[in-house]
Each structure stands twice: as C-alpha cells, then as structure tokens.
C-alpha positions as CSV (number, residue, x, y, z in Angstrom):
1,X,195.9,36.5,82.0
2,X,196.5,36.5,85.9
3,X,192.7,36.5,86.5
4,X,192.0,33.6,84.1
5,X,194.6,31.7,85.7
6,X,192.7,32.2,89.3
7,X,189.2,31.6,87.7
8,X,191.1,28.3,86.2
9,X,192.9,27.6,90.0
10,X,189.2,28.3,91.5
11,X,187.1,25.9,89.4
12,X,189.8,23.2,90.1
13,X,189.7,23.6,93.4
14,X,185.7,23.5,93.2
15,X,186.0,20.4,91.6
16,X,188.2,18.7,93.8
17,X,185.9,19.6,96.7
18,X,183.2,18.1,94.8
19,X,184.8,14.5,93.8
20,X,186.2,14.4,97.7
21,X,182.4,14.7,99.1
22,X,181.8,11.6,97.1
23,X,184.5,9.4,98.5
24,X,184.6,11.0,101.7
25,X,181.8,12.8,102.5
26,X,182.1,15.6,105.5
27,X,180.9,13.6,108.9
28,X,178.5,11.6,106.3
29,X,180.3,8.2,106.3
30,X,181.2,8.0,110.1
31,X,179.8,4.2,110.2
32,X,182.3,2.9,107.8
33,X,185.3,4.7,109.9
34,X,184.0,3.1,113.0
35,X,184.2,-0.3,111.3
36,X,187.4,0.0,110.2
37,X,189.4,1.4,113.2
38,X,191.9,-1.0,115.1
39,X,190.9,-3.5,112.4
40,X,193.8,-4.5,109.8
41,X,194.9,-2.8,107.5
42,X,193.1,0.0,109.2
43,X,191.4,0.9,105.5
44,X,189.8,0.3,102.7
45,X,191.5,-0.4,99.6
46,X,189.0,-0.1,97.7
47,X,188.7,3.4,98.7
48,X,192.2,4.1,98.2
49,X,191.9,2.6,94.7
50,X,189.1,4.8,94.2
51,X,191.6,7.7,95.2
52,X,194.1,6.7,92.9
53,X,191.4,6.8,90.0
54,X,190.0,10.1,90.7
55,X,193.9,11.4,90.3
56,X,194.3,12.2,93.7
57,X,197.5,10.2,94.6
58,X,199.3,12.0,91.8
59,X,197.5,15.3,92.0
60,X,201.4,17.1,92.5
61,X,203.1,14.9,90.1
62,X,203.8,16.0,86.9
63,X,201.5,15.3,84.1
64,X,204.8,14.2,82.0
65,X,205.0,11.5,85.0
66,X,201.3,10.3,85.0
67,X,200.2,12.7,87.6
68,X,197.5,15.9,87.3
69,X,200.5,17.9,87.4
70,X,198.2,20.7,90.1
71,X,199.5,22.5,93.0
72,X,199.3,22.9,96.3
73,X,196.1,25.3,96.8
74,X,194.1,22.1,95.0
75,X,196.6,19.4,97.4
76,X,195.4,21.7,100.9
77,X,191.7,21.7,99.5
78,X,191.5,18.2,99.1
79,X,193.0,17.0,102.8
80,X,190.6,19.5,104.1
81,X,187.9,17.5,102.6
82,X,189.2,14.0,103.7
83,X,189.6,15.8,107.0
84,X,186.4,16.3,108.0
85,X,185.2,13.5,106.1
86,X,188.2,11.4,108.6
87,X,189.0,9.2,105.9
88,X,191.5,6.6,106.9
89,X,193.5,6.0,103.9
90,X,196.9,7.1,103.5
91,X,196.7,9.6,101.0
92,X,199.4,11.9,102.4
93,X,202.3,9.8,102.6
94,X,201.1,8.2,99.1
95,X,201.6,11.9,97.9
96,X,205.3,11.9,99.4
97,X,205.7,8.3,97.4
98,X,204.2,9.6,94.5
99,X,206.6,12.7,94.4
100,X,209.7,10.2,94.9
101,X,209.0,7.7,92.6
102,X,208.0,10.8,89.9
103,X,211.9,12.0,90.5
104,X,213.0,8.4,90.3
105,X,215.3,6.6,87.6
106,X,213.2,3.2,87.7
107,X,209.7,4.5,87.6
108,X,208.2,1.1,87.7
109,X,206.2,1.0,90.7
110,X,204.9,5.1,90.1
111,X,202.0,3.4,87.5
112,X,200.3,1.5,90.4
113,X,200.6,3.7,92.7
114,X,199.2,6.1,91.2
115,X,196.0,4.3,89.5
116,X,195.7,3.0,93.5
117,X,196.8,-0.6,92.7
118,X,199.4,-0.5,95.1
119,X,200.2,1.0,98.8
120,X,203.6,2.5,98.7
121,X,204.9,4.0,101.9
122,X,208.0,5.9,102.4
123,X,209.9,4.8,105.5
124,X,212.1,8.0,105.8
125,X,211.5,8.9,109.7
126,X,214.6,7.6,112.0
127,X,213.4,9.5,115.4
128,X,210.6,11.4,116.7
129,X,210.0,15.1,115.5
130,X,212.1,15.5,112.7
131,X,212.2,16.6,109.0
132,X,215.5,15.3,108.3
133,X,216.6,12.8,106.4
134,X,219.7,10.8,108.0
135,X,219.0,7.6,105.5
136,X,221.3,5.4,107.8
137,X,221.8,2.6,105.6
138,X,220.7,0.0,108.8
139,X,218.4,2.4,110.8
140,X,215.3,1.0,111.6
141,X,212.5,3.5,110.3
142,X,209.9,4.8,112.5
143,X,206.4,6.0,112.5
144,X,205.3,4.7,109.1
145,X,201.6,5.7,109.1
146,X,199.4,2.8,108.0
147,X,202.2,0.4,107.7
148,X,199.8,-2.6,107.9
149,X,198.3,-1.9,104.5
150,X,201.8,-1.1,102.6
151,X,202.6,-3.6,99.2
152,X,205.8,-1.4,99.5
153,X,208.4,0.9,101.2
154,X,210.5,3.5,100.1
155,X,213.8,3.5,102.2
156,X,216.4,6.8,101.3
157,X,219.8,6.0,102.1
158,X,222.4,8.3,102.3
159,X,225.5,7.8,100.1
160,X,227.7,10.6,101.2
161,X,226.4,13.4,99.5
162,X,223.3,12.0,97.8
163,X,220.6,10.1,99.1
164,X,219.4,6.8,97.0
165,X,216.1,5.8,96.6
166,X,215.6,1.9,97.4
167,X,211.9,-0.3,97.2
168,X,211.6,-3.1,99.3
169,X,208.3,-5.6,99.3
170,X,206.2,-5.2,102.4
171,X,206.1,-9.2,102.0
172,X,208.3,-10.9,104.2
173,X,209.7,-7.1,105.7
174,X,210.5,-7.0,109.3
175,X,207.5,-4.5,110.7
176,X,206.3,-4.2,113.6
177,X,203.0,-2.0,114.1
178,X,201.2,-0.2,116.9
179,X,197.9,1.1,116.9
180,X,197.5,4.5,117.3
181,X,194.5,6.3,118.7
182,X,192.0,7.0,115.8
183,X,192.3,3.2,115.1
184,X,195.2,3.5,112.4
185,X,198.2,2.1,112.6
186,X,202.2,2.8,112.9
187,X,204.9,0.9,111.8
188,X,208.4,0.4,112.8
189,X,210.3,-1.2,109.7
190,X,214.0,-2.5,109.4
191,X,215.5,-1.4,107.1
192,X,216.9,-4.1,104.6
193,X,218.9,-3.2,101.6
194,X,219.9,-6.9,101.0
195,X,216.3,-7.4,100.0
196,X,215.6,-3.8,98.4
197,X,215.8,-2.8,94.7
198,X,217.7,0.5,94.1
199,X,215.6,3.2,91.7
200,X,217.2,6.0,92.2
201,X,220.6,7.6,92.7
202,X,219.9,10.9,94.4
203,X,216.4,12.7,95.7
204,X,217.9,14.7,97.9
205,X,216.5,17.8,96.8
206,X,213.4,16.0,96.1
207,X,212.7,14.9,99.6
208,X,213.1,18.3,101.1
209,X,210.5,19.8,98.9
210,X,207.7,16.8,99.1
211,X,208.9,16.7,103.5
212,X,207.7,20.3,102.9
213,X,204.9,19.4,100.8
214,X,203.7,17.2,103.1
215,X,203.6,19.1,106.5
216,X,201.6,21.1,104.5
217,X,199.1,19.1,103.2
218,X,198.9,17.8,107.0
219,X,198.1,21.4,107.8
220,X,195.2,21.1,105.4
221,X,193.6,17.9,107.3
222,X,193.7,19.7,110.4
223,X,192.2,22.5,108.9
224,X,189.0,20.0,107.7
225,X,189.1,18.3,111.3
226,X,189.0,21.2,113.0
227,X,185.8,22.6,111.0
228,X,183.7,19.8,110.7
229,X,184.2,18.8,114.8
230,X,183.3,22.7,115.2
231,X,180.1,22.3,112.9
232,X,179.1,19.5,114.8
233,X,179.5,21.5,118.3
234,X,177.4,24.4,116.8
235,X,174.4,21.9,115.9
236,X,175.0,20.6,119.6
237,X,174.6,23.9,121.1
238,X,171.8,25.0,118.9
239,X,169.5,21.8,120.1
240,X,171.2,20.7,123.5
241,X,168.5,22.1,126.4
242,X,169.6,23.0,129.9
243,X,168.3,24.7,132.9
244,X,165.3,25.4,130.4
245,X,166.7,27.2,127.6
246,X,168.8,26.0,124.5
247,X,172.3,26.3,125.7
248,X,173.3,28.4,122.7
249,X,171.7,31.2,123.8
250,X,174.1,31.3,127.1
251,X,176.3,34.4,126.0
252,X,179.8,32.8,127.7
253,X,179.1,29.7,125.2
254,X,178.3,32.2,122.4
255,X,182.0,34.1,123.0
256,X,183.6,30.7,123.1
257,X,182.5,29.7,119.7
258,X,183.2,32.9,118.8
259,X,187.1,32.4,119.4
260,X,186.8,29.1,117.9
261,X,185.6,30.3,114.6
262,X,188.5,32.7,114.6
263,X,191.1,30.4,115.4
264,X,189.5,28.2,112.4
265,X,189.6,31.1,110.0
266,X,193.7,31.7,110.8
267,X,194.4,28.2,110.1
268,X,192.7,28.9,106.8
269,X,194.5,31.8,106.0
270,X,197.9,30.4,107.0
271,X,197.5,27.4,105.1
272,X,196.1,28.8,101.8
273,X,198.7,31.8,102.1
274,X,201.6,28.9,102.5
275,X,199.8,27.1,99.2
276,X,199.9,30.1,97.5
277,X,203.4,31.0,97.8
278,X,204.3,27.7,97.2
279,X,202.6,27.2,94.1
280,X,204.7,30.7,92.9
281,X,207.6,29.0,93.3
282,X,209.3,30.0,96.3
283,X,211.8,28.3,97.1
284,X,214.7,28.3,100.6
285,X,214.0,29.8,103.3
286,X,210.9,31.8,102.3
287,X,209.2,28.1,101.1
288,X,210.3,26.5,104.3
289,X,209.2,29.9,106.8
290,X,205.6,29.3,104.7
291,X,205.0,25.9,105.3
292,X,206.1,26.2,109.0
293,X,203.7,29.0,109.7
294,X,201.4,27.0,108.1
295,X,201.6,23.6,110.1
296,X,202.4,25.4,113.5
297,X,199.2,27.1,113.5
298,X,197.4,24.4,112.1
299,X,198.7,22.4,114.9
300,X,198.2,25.0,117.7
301,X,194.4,26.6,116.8
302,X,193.6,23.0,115.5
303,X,194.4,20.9,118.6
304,X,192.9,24.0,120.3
305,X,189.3,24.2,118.6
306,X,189.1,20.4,119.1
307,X,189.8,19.8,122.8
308,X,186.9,23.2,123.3
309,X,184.8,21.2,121.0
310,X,185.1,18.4,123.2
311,X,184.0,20.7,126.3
312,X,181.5,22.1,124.5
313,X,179.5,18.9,124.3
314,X,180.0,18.8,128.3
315,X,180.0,15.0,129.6
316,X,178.8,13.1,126.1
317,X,182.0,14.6,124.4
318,X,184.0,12.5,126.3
319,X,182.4,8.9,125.5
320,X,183.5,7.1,122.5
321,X,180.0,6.8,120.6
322,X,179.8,10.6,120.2
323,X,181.3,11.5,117.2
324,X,182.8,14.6,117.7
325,X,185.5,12.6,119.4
326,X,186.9,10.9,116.3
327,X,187.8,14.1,115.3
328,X,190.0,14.9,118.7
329,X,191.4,11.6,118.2
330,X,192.7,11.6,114.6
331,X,194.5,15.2,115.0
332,X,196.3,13.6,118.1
333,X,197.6,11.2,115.6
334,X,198.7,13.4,112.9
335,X,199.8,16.7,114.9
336,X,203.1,15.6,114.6
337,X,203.3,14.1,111.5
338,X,205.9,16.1,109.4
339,X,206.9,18.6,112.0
340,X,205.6,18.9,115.4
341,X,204.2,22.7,116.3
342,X,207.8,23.2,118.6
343,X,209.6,21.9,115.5
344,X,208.0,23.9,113.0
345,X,207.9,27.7,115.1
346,X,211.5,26.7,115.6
347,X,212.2,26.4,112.2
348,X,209.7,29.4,111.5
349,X,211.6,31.7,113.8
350,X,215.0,31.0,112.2
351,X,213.8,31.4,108.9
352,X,211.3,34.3,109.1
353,X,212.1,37.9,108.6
354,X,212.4,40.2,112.1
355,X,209.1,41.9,110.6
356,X,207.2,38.7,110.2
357,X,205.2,37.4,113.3
C-alpha cells in the first residue's frame, strides 16, 4: 500500500515536471523574460492563464474546492521547475490566494482564480521580515509581489480573536509599486475596507498553514535557480579557454564546483524532507521547525551557489546580457519572501529539538 502510494506520489511528480518544461522551460525561454522585465504588469497573462489551466494555481486546494487536491512534494517540484525556467508570474502568492479563498465562506472569486482568469493577490505583509499576521484593519500592506498585474487583493483583518477575510478590486485601489531587481514588481496597497467585500469570518488557522506553505514553496524556486545558474556555470567552464587550456580543467575551479554541487544537493534534501513531513501531516512545531530548515538553507546555500556562479564566469558574469545573472537577480528578490534566512533559523532554533542541527 505504502509503495503504491510512492510509485503514485513519483509519477505525479514526473508529470508535473513535464507540463512545467512546457510553459516554462529550464533557461529555454530567457528572450521572453528579458522582454517582459520592468515592463507592466511585469508578466504574461496569458501564461498565468495557461497556469491556471494546467491545475497549477490550485494544485494544494482541495479537489472538493476545484483544486488537484496534491501536496507539497508535487507544490516544491513544480517551483523548482518555474525556477530555473525564471518565470515571472505569480504563481506563489496565487497558491496562498488559492488556499484562502478554498477556506473561504463566499467562494466566488476561487473559480477564476483558479482556471487563471483572474490575478488575486493577498496583501497580508505589514512590515519587513515577518510571518505574522497583524491584519490592522487601516495598515497599509507591504511587499505585494507583482501588484501591477492584480484584478484583486485579499486583505485579513483581525477581529479580536479571528481574522476576516476581505476582497477589494485592484481598480481604483490606492497602490503604489516599485520595481524590484529581476524586473518584477512590489506593491504597497492601502488598505480599504470601505470599498472591500467580506468572505470570510475567520482563516486564522488557515493563514498560518498556507504562510508555511508558502515559504516553502519559495524554498523550492531557489532550489530550481540555484541549479539551472550552476548548469549554466558548468557549460561555461567546460568551453571558456584561458592561459591555453579549458579553465575546467584548473583543479581550484574543479573544488569550487565541487562545494557548489553539495550545497545544491542540501537544499534538495531540506526541501523535499520539509515536503515530506508536511504532506504526513505534521502539524505545530515540528511543521513549522520543517519548513524553516527548509527555507533557511534554501536561502543560505542558494544565495551562496549563485553569487560563486556569478565569479565563476569572471568579468562577463557581471554584465546584464549574460544570463546567468537573471538568476542572481530573481533570488535577491524572493530570498526574503515568507521568511528571511535570520527569521527562519530563528524560528528553527526555538522550535527544533536540542538533537536536531
């Protein structure tokens, strides 16, 4: 029973790997992010549409909610793949929607999302490097990625114990955006309730889990931008010639990929042991220690492997029409997305038993 279950989890997985390398193939479609960076929305809807169709918006909802009803080894797969194929749409925080409007009362907006019709963002975020959810009722909300292309926001709002769910139209919403790095986009959105429809009473408990969910799906994107920029280094050092000689064959360049590959193969066992326990249902502490291992050494080995892939390629690393940089660029943006790496050891260390390290 326990082995079909695996084959089953394995051929899904497979599967998902195979649709993403047709949307977003790994380092295949580079032209088409070019075009699209510091342009508005900062993506293609079509493309996000096309997500939506494929299932991959609801791929953690429930099927009784419209979604695939999968888990998180198939959620981590799939980010990997629109990692390192640095897709700009905003399939993460979709995900988070998705989740929220699945727990929701007034499930009225979850159908477009879903199929892709619709951008729905969730404006949670108050200040910098937090998984808390204050949902002050007038706060502005921060760091809404890709806040140009929304059709809606999500604002929670705390209502002493419980924390409402509220939709407000991105028309006529007071947003302001800044571009970010890769090309994307931030917004900063007030927050108003006067102009908001109310659609759920409490996903408190809800929130917490997708935050979680989220950070470590996040994990998985740095897990596909850290490979593919350290494929592409590998090709440089097999063809690059200097002082005669290809400079792969210079032992001290040899070690340094070395460490690199290691550092990508913890990443990948963090992040698909976090899945894993997550998809058995953990749940407290032991889910939350997970997902922070997860993301903090996503974060740290990630950032890592992509500033030496950056060195690797010596001078032509550094200029904007190599592409390896696109991949140095986009996990600046998203490193702290859901949990910075200081946030998430915090939490890690609070959480983990003394015999974990």
């Amino acid at each position: 029973m326990m082995s079909q279950a695996l084959d089953d989890r394995t051929e899904s997985i497979r599967m998902i790997r195979d649709s993403a390398g047709a949307v977003a193939p790994r380092g295949g479609d580079t032209k088409r992010v070019r075009a699209l960076r510091f342009q508005s929305p900062g993506f293609d809807r079509a493309v996000f549409a096309e997500m939506g169709a494929l299932g991959w918006i609801g791929l953690a909802v429930g099927e009784d909610a419209g979604g695939a009803g999968l888990g998180m080894s198939e959620a981590v797969a799939l980010a990997e793949e629109i990692g390192a194929g640095l897709a700009p749409e905003p399939l993460i925080p979709a995900m988070l929607s998705a989740r929220l409007l699945a727990a929701s009362e007034d499930k009225a907006l979850l159908g477009p999302l879903l199929e892709g019709g619709k951008v729905v963002l969730t404006a949670w975020q108050e200040k910098a490097d937090t998984l808390a959810v204050p949902g002050t009722p007038d706060a502005p909300r921060v760091f809404v990625p890709m806040a140009a292309g929304a059709d809606a926001f999500l604002l929670p709002v705390r209502e002493g114990n419980r924390i409402a769910l509220h939709v407000l139209e991105a028309a006529g919403a007071d947003l302001a955006l800044e571009k970010t790095m890769d090309g994307g986009n931030l917004g900063t959105l007030r927050a108003d309730l006067g102009r908001a429809t109310r659609v759920a009473d409490d996903i408190g408990a809800v929130i917490e889990q997708a935050l979680d969910e989220a950070a470590l799906v996040t994990a998985g994107h740095m897990l596909g931008l850290a490979e593919k920029a350290f494929e592409l280094t590998l090709a440089y050092l097999r063809t690059r010639q200097q002082f005669g000689r290809i400079i792969g064959t210079f032992q001290a360049l040899q070690h340094r990929a070395a460490d690199l590959k290691i550092h990508i193969a913890l990443i990948r066992a963090a992040v698909e042991s976090a899945a894993a326990t997550l998809d058995a249902g953990a749940t407290g502490a032991v889910r939350h220690a997970a997902v922070s291992k997860a993301k903090h050494r996503a974060i740290e080995s990630g950032m890592l492997v992509l500033r030496q892939c950056i060195q690797l390629h010596g001078g032509i690393g550094y200029t904007d029409e190599y592409d390896v940089g696109l991949y140095l660029r986009r996990g600046m943006v998203i490193m702290n997305q859901y949990g910075s790496a200081n946030l998430h050891r915090r939490r890690f260390m609070a959480l983990a038993p003394e015999d974990v390290e």
